[in-house]
C-alpha positions as CSV (number, residue, x, y, z in Angstrom):
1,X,4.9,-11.0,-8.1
2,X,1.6,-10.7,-6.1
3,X,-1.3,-8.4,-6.7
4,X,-4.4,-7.8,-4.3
5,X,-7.5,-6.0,-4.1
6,X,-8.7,-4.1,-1.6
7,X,-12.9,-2.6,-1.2
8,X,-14.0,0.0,0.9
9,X,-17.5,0.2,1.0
10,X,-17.1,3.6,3.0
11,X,-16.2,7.4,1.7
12,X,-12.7,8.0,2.7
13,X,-12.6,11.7,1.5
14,X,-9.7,12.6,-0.8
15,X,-6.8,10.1,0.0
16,X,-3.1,11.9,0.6
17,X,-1.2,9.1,2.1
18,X,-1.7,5.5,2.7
19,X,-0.2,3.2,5.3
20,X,1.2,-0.3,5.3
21,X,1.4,-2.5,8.0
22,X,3.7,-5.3,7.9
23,X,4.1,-7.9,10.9
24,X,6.5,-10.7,11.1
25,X,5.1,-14.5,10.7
26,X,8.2,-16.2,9.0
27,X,11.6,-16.6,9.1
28,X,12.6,-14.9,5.8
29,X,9.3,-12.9,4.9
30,X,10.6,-9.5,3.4
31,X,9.1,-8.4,0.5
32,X,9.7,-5.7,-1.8
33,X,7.5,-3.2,-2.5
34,X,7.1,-1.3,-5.9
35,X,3.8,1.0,-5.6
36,X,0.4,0.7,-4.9
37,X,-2.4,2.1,-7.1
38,X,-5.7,3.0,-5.6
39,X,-8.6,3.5,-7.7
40,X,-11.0,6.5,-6.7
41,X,-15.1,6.0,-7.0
42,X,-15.1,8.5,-10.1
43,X,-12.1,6.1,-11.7
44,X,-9.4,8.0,-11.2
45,X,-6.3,6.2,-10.2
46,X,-3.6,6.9,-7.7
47,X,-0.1,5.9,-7.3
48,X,1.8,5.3,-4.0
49,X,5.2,4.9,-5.3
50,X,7.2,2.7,-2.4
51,X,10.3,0.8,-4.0
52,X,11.9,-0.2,-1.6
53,X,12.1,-3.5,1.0
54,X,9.2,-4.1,3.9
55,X,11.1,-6.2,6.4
56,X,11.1,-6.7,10.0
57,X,7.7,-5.1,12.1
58,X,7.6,-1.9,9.8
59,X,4.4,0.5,9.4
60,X,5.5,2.8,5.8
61,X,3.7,5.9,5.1
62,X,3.6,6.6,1.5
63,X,2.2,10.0,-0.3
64,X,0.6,10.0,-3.3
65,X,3.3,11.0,-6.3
């Protein structure tokens, strides 16, 4: 299980998807993907429910829900 954090310094206006980029750099590098929670400036929180597996080249789009 791995867990990251990602800043934006910038205003991004109200967020209604988010996209993932994955790119190949091993030979068996597919992860699974089960959400990712974005955390507004005023604290609220988001969730960009995925589950399912990244593999090959893939971009996902995922809505918030």
């Amino acid at each position: 299980v791995d867990s990251y954090d990602v800043t934006v310094e910038e205003d991004l206006g109200e967020i209604q998807l988010i996209k993932i980029e994955k790119r190949k750099y091993w030979y068996q590098d597919d992860w699974y993907l089960k959400y990712v929670t974005v955390k507004t400036p005023v604290g609220d929180y988001l969730e960009f429910p995925c589950y399912r597996w990244i593999t090959d080249e893939k971009e996902v789009v995922l809505r918030d829900g």
